[in-house]
TORZA-146787 format. One record per residue: residue in one letter; x, y, z of N, C-alpha, C in turn. Coordinates in steps of 0.1 Angstrom, whole numbers, plus 5000, padded with zeros to 4 digits. Example, Ala and Ser with C-alpha at 12.3 -4.5 7.8 and 13.67 -1.06 7.14 Angstrom:
BEGIN
<rec "A"; <5132; 4943; 5078>; <5123; 4955; 5078>; <5132; 4967; 5078>>,
<rec "S"; <5128; 4978; 5071>; <5137; 4989; 5071>; <5129; 5000; 5079>>,
//
This chain:
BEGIN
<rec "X"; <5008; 4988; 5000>; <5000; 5000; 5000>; <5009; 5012; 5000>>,
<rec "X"; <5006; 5025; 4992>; <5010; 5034; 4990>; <5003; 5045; 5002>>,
<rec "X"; <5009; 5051; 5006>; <4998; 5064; 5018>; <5005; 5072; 5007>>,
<rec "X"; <4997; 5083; 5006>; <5000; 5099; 4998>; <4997; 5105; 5013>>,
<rec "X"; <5001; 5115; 5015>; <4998; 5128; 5025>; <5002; 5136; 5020>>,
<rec "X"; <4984; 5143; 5024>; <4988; 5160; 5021>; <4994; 5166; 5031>>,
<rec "X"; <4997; 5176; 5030>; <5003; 5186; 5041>; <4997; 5184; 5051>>,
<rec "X"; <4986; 5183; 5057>; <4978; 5178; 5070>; <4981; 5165; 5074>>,
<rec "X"; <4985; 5156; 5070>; <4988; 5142; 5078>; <5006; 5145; 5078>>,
<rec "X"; <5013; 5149; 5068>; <5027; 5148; 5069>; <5030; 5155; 5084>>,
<rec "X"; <5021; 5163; 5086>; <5028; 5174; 5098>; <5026; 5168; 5112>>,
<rec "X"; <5016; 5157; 5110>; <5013; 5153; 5118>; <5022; 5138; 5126>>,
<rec "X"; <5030; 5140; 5114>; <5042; 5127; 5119>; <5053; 5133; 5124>>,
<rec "X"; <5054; 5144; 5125>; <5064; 5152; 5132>; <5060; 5160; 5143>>,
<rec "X"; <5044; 5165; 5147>; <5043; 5173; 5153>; <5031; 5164; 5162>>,
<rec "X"; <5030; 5162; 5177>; <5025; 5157; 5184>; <5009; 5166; 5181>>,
<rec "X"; <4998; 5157; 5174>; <4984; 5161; 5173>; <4973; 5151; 5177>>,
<rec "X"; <4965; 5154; 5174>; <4956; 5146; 5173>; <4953; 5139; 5159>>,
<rec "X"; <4956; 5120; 5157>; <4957; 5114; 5148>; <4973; 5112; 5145>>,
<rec "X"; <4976; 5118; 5152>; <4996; 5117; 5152>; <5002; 5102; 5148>>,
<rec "X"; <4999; 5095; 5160>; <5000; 5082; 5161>; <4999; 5072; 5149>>,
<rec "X"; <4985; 5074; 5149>; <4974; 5070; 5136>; <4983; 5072; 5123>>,
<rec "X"; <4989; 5084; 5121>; <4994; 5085; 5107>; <5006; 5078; 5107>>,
<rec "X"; <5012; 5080; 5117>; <5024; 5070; 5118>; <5025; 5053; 5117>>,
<rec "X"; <5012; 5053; 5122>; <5015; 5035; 5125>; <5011; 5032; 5110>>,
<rec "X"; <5005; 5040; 5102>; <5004; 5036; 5087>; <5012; 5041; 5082>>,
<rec "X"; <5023; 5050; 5080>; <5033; 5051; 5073>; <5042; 5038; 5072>>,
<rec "X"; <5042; 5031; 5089>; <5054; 5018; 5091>; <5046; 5010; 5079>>,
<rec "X"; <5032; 5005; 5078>; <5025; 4997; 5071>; <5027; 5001; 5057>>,
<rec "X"; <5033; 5010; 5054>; <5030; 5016; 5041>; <5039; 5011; 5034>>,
<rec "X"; <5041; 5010; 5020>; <5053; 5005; 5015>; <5063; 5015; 5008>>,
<rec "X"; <5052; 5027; 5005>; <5061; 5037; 5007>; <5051; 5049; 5008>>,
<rec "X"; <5053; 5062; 5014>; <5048; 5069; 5016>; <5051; 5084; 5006>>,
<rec "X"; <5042; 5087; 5004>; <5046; 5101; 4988>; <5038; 5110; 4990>>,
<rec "X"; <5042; 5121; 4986>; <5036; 5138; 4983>; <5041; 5139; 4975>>,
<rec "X"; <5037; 5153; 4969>; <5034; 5163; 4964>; <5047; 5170; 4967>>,
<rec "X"; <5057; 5178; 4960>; <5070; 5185; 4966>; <5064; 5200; 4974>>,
<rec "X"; <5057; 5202; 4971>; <5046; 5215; 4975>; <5049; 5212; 4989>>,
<rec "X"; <5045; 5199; 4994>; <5046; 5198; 5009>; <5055; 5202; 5019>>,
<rec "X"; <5066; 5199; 5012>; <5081; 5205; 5016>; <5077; 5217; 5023>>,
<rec "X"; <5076; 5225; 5014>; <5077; 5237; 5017>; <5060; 5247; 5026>>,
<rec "X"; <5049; 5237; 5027>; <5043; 5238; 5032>; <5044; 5232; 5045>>,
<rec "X"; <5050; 5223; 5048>; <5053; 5218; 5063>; <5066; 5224; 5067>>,
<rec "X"; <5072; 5230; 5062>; <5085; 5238; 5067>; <5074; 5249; 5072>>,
<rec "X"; <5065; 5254; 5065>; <5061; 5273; 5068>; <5051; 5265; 5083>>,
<rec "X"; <5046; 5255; 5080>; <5038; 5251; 5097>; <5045; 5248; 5109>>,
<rec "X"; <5056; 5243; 5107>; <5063; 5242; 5113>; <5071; 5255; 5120>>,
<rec "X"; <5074; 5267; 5109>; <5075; 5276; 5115>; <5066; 5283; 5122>>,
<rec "X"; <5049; 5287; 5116>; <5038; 5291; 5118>; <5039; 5287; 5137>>,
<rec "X"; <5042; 5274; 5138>; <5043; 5271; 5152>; <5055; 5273; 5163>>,
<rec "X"; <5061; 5276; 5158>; <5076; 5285; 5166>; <5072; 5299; 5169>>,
<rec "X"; <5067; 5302; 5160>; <5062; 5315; 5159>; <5049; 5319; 5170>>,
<rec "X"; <5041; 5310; 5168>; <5031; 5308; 5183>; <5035; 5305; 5195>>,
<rec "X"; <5051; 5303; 5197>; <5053; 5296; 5205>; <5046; 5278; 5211>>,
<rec "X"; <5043; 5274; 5201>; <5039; 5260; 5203>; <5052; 5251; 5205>>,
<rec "X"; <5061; 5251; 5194>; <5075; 5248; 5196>; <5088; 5260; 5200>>,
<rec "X"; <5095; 5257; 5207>; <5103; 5268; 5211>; <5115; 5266; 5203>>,
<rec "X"; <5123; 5274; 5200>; <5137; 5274; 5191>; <5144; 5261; 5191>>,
<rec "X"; <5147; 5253; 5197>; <5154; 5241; 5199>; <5147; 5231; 5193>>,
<rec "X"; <5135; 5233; 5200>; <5126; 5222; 5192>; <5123; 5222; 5179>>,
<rec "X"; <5118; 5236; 5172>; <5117; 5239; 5161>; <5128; 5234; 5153>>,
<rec "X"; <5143; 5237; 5155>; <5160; 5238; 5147>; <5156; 5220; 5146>>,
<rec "X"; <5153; 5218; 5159>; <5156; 5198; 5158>; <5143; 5193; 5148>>,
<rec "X"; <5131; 5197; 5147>; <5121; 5191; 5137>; <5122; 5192; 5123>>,
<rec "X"; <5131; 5204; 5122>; <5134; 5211; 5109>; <5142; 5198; 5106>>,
<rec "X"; <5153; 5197; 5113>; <5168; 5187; 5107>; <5162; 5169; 5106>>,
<rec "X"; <5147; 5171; 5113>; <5144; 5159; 5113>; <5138; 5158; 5096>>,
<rec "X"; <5129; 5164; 5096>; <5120; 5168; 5084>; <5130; 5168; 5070>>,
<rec "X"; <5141; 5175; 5071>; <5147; 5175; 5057>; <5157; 5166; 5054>>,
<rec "X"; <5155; 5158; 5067>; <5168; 5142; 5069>; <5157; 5137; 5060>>,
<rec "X"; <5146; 5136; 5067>; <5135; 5124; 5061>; <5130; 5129; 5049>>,
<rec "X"; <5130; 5140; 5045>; <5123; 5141; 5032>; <5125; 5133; 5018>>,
<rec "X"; <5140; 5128; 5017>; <5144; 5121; 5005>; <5136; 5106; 5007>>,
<rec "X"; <5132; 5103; 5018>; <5127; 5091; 5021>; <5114; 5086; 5017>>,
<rec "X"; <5104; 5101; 5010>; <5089; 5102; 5008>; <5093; 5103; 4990>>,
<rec "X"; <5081; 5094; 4986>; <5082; 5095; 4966>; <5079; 5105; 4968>>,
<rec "X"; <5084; 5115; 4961>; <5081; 5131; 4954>; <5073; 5129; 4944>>,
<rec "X"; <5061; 5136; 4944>; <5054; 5137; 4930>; <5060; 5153; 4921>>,
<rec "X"; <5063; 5151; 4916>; <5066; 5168; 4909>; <5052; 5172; 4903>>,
<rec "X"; <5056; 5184; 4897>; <5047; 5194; 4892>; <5053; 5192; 4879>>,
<rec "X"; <5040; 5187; 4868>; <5040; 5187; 4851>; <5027; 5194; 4845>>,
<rec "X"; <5028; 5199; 4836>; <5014; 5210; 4833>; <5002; 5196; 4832>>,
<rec "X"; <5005; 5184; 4832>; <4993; 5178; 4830>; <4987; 5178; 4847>>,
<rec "X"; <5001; 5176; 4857>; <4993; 5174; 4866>; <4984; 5187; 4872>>,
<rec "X"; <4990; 5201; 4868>; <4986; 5217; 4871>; <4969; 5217; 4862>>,
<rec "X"; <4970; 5215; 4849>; <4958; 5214; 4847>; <4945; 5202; 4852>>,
<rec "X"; <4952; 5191; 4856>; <4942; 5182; 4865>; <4934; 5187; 4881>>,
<rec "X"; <4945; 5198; 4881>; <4946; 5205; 4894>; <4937; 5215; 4890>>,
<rec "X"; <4937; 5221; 4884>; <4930; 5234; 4883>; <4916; 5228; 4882>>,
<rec "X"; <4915; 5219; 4872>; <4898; 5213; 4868>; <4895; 5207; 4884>>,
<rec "X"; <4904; 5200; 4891>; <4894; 5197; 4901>; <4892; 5208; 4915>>,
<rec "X"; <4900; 5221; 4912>; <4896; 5233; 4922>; <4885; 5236; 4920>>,
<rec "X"; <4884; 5236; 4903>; <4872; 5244; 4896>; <4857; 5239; 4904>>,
<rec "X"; <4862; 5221; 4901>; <4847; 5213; 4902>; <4846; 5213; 4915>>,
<rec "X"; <4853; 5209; 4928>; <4851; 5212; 4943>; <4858; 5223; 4948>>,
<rec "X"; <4855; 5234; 4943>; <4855; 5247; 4950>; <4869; 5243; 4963>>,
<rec "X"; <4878; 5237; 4959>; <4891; 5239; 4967>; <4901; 5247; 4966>>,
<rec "X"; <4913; 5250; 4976>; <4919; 5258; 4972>; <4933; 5253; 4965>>,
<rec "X"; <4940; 5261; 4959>; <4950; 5257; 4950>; <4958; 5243; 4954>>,
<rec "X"; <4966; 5247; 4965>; <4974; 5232; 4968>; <4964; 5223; 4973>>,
<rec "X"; <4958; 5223; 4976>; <4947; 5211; 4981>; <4942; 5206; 4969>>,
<rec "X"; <4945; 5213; 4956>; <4937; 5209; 4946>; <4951; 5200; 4938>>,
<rec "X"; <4963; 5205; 4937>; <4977; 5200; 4940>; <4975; 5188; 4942>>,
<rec "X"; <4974; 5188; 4955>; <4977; 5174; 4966>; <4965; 5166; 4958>>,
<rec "X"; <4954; 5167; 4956>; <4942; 5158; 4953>; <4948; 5154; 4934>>,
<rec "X"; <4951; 5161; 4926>; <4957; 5158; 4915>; <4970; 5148; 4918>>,
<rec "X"; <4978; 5149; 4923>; <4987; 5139; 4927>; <4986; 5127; 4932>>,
<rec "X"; <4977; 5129; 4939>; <4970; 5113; 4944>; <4963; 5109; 4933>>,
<rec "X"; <4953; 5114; 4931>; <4946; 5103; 4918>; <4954; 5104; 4907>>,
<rec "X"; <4967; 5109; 4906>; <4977; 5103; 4892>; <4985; 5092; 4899>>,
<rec "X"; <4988; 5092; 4906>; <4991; 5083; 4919>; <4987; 5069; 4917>>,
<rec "X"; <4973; 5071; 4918>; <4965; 5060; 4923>; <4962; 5054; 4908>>,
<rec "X"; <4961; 5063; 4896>; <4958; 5056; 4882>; <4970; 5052; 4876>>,
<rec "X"; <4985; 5050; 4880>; <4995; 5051; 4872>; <5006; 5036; 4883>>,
<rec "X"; <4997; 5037; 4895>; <5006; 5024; 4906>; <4999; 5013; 4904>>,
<rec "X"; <5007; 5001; 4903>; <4999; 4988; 4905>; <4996; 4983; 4918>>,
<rec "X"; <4998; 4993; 4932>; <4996; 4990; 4945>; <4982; 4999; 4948>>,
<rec "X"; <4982; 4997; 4958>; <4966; 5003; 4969>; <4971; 5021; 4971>>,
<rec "X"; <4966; 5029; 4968>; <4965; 5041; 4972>; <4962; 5047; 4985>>,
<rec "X"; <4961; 5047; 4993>; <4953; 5054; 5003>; <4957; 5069; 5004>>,
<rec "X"; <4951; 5078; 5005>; <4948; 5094; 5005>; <4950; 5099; 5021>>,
<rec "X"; <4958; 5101; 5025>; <4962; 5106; 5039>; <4960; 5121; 5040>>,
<rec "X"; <4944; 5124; 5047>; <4943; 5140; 5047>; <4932; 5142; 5064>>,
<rec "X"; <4936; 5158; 5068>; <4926; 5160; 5074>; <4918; 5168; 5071>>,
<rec "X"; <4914; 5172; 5055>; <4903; 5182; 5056>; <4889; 5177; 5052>>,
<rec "X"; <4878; 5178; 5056>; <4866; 5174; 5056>; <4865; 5172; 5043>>,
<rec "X"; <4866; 5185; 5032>; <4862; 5194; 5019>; <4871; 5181; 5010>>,
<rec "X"; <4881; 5179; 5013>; <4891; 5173; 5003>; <4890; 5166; 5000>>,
<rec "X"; <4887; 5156; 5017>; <4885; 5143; 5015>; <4875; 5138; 5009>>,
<rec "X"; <4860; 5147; 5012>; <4847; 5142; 5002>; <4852; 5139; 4983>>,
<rec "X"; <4857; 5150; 4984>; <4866; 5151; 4971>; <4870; 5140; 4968>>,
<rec "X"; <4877; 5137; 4975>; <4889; 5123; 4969>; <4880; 5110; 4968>>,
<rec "X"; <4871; 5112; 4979>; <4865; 5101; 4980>; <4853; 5096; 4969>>,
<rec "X"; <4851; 5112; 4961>; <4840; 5111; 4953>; <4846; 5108; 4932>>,
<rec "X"; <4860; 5108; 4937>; <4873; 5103; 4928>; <4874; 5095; 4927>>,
<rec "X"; <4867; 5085; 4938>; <4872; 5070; 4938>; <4882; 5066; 4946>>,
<rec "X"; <4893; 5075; 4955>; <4900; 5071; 4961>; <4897; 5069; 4973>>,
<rec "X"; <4906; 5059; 4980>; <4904; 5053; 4995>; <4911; 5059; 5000>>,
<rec "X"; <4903; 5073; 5010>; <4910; 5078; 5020>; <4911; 5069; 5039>>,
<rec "X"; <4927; 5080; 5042>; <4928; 5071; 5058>; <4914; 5073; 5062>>,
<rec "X"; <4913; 5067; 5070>; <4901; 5064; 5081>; <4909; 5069; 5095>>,
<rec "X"; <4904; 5083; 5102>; <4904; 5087; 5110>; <4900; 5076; 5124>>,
//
């Protein structure tokens, strides 16, 4: 089985939340775990977003960072190709999502149409997930 995470489950393997666990004990299950390169740099800015609130303090933030960009080579990268930007755009258009969410949802279903393994869609947004799910893909189970 493949897990995709969007930026909402990736953050959550680094950052103690609610479903934290959950996403992890399916990543070990996973055979390999993939995004979107968008995420990179979307979980770097949450990651700051929360230093910044003081959720993580300087030490902890410096150490999640060095964790985060150790492990990043370790997740399939999906890149950005105009077919996947225009798959993206048609499905913002059709579920009123917003741009990277529409990203991350284009990625997984080229994902899921192009692997000969199981897909599963690793997200926490209500909106996306109806989405994915109305795509045909098997999202995690909360």
């Amino acid at each position: 089985m493949i897990l995709y995470l969007d930026t909402s489950a990736l953050v959550k393997a680094y950052v103690e939340e609610e479903y934290s666990r959950h996403v992890l004990q399916n990543m070990k299950e996973a055979t390999v775990s993939a995004s979107h390169k968008v995420a990179y740099v979307e979980a770097r800015a949450a990651f700051a977003r929360l230093q910044r609130e003081h959720v993580l303090n300087e030490t902890e933030w410096e150490s999640l960072k060095h964790e985060f960009v150790t492990d990043w080579n370790n997740y399939l990268q999906i890149g950005t190709t105009q077919a996947l930007l225009e798959r993206a755009s048609s499905l913002a258009e059709a579920f009123a999502l917003r741009a990277y969410d529409s990203v991350h949802l284009a990625a997984a279903q080229m994902l899921n149409e192009d692997s000969k393994e199981a897909v599963i869609f690793a997200c926490y947004d209500r909106k996306l997930n109806q989405a994915a799910e109305l795509l045909g893909l098997s999202v995690l189970e909360s």
